[in-house]
C-alpha positions as CSV (number, residue, x, y, z in Angstrom):
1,X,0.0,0.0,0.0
2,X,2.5,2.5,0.5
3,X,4.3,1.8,-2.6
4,X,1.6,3.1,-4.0
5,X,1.8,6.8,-2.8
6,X,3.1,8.8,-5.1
7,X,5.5,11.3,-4.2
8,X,4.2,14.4,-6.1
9,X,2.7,16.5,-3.7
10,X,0.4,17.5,-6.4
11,X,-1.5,14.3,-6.5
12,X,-1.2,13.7,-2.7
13,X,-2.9,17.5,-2.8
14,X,-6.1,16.3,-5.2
15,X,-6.4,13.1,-3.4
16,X,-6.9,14.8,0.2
17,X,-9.1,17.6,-1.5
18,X,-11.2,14.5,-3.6
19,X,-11.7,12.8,-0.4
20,X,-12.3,15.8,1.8
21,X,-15.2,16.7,-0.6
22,X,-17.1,12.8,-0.7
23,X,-16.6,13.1,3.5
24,X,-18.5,16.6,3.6
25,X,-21.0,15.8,0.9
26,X,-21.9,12.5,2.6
27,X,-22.3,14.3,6.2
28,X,-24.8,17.0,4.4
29,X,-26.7,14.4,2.8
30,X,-26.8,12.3,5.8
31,X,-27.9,15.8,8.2
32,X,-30.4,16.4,5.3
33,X,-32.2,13.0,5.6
34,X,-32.4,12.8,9.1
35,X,-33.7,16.8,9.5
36,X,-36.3,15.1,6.4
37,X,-37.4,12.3,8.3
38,X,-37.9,14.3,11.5
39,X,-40.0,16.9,9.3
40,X,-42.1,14.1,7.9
41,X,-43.4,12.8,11.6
């Protein structure tokens, strides 16, 4: 697994921003459904 890291920082960079973004965007979705189903009751 760690042969696999690359050592341009540049790639390391887009990787952390890529998975930064899926983290966030699955916590809004997941706040969103739950404030949904607590609207619905």
């Amino acid at each position: 697994m760690l042969d696999f890291i690359p050592n341009d920082p540049v790639i390391i960079a887009v990787v952390v921003i890529l998975l930064s973004l899926v983290f966030f965007s699955y916590l809004l979705l997941r706040r969103t459904i739950l404030e949904f189903r607590d609207g619905m009751r």
